[in-house]
C-alpha positions in Angstrom: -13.1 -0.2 16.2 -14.7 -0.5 19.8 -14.4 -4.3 19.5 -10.6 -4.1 18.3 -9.7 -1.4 21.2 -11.7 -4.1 23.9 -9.9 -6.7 23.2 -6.5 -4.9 23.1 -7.3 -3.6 27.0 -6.3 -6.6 28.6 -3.0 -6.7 26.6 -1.8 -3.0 28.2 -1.4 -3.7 31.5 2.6 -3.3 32.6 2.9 -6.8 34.2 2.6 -10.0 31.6 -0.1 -12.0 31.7 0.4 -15.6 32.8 -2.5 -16.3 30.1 -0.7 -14.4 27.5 -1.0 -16.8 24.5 -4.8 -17.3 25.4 -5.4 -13.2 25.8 -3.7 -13.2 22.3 -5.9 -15.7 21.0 -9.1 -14.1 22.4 -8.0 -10.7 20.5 -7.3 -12.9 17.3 -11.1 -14.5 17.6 -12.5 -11.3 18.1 -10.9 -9.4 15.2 -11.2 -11.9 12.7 -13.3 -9.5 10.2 -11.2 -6.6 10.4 -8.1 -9.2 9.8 -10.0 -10.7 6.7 -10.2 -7.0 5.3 -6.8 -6.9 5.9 -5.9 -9.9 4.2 -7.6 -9.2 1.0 -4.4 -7.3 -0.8 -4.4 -5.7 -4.1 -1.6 -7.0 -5.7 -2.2 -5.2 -8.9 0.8 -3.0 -8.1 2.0 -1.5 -10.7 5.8 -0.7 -10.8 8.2 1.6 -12.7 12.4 2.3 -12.4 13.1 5.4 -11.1 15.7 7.2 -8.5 13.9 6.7 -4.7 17.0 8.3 -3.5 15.6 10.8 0.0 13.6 10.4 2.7 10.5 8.7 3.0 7.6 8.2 5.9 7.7 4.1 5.5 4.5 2.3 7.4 4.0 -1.0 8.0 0.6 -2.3 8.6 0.6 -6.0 10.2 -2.5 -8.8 9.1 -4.3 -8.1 12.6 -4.5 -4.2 12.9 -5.4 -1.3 10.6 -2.8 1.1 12.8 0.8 0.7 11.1 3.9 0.5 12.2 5.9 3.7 11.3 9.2 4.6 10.6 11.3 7.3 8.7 13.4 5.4 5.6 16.6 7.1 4.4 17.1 5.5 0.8 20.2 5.8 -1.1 19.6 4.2 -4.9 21.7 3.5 -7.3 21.0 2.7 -11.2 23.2 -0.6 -12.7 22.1 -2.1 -16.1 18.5 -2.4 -16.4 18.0 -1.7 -13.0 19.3 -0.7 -10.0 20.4 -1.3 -6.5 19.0 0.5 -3.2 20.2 0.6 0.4 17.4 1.7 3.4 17.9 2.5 6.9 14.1 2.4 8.8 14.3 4.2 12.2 11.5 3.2 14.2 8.8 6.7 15.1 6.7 7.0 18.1 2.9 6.1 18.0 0.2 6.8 20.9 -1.8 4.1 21.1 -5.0 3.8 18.2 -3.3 6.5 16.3 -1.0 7.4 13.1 0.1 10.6 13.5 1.6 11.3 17.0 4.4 11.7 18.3 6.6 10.7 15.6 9.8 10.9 17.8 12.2 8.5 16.7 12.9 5.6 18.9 14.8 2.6 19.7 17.3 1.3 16.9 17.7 1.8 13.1 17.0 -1.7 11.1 19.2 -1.8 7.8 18.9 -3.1 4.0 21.7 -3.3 2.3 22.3 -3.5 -1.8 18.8 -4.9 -2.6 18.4 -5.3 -6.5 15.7 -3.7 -8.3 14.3 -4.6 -11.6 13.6 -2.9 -15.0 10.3 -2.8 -13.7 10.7 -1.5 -10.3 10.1 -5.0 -8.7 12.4 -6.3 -5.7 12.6 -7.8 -2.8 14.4 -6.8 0.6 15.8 -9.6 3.6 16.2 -8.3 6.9 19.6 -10.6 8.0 19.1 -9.6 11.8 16.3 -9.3 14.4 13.8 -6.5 14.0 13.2 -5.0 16.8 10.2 -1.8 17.6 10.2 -0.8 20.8 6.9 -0.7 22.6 7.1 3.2 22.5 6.7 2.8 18.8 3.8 0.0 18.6 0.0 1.7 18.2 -1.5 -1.7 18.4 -0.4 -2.7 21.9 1.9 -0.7 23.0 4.6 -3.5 24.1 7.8 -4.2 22.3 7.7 -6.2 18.9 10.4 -8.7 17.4 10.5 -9.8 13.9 13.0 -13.0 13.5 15.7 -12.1 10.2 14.4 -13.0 7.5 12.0 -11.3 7.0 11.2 -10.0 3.3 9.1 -7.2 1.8 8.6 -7.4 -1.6 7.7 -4.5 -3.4 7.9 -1.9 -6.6 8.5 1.0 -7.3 5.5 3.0 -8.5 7.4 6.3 -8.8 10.2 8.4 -7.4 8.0 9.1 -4.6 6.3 6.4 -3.9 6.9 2.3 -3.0 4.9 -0.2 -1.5 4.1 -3.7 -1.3 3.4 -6.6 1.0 4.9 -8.3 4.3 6.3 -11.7 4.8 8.1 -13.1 8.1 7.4 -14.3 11.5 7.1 -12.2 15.1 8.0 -13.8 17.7 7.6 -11.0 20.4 5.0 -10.7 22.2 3.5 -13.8 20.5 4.5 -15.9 17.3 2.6 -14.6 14.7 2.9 -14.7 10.5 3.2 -11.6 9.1 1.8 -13.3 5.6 -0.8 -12.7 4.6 -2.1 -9.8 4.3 0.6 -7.5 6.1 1.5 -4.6 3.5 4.0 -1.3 3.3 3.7 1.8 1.8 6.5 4.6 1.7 6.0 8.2 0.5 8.9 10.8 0.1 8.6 13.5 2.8 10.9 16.5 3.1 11.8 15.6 6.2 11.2 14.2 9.7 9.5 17.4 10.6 7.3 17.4 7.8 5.4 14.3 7.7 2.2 13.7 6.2 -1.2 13.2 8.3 -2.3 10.4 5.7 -0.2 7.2 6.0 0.3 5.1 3.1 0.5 1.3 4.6 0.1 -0.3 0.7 0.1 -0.1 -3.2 -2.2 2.9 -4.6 -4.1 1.1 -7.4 -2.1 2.0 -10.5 -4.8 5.0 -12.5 -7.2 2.7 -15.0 -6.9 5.0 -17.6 -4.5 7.4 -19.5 -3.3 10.6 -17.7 -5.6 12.8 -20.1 -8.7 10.9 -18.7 -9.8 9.9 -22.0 -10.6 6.0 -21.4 -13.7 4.7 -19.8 -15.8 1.9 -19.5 -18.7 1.9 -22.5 -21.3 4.4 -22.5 -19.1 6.0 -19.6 -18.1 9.9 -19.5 -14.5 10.5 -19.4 -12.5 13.1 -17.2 -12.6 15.5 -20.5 -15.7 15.2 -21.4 -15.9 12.8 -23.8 -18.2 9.8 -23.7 -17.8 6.1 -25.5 -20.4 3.7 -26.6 -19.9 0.3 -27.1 -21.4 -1.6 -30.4 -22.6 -5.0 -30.2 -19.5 -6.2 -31.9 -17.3 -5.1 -28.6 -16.3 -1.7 -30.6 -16.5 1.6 -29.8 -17.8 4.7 -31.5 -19.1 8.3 -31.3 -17.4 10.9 -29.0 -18.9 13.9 -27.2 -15.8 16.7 -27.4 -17.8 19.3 -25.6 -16.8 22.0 -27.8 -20.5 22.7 -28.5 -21.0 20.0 -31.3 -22.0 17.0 -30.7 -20.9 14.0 -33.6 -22.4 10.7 -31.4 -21.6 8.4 -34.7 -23.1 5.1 -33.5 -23.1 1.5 -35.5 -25.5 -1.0 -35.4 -26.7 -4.4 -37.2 -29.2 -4.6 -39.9 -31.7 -7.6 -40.1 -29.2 -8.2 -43.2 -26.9 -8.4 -40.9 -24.9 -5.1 -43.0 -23.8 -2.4 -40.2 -25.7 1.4 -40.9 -24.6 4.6 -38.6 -26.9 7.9 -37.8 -25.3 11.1 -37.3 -26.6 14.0 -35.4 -25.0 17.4 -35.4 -26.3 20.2 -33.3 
């Protein structure tokens, strides 16, 4: 982090440097493993249709910094067919400089989607059609003002009615030119309101749970959330369960020299 903050000094002062693009180059060298971090997205997603109608705390966390652009999202969705349609107004929120959670004052101008359509599985995939525009008031990273050229496209899912995320494509322009892709992602979470936002940003996808909601999968010879363990054969199966109820049935399978499978049971 003290690396990242050095090389952002020289980029605060209030007059522009006449070496701007090399500064910006300089800060790019000297990030480079914190960007490659960055870059590596999950993209295991996961996705689901439901109603994101509300407010939500939307972040967006560019390929060269770990501190997100934030903004607050008004969504208004609306279910057609198999899927659905959503509009989204992002006004732009106040951020000190190296930090996510204050001010939080909204700032500068609202940017607008407009009838983006949304899968049977929560998928879709929103165009900005005019500038984006974050006034420097509202950029953590540098603290100078940001523009995005139109077209640029977030695609994304739906994990919940709470939640939706995904990753960042387009080209800044302001201060520098700079892709957005890859490794630029979003995250939104529902909030009750501009007042109430949370302290932890989402900026992408939570990994979708790797097991049921009871808990009761788990790699072999693993314990699960209720208990309950699994033991793999040498066939790839799996057999004998630990309920915890005080009795233990551990039913295990195994290959005679015969090649013919035999099983122990133990009770206690």
């Amino acid at each position: 982090m003290g690396v990242l903050l050095a090389a952002l000094a020289p980029m605060l002062g209030g007059c522009p440097s006449p070496d701007a693009e090399g500064k910006f180059n300089k800060f790019l060298d000297q990030t480079e493993d914190e960007r490659a971090d960055a870059a590596n997205v999950k993209l295991d997603m996961g996705g689901s249709l439901a109603d994101i109608t509300g407010n939500f705390l939307f972040a967006l966390r560019a390929n060269i910094s770990t501190y997100p652009l934030q903004f607050y999202a008004t969504v208004t969705f609306t279910a057609a067919g198999d899927g659905g349609t959503f509009s989204m107004d992002l006004q732009p929120l106040s951020l000190n400089l190296a930090n996510e959670t204050e001010p939080r004052e909204p700032v500068g101008d609202t940017v607008s989607f407009a009838d983006v359509a949304v899968s049977a599985a929560g998928a879709f995939e929103a165009v900005t059609t005019t500038e984006l525009r974050v006034p420097g008031m509202a950029n953590p990273i540098t603290g100078g003002d940001i523009a995005v050229q139109p077209g640029m496209k977030l695609t994304g899912v739906i994990q919940g009615p709470d939640v939706f995320c995904g990753t960042v494509d387009g080209m800044v322009t302001e201060p520098i030119p700079l892709a957005l892709s890859p490794g630029s992602t979003f995250g939104a979470e529902r909030v009750m309101s501009i007042d109430m936002l949370p302290t932890t940003v989402i900026k992408e996808c939570p990994m979708p749970d790797g097991g049921t909601s009871s808990g009761t999968t788990g790699p072999a010879g693993s314990s699960t959330t209720d208990g309950s363990t699994s033991a793999a054969t040498t066939d790839g199966t799996t057999a004998g369960t630990d309920t915890g109820t005080g009795t233990t049935d551990a039913t295990g399978t195994g290959t005679t020299t015969d090649g013919t499978s035999g099983g122990s049971t133990t009770a206690g």
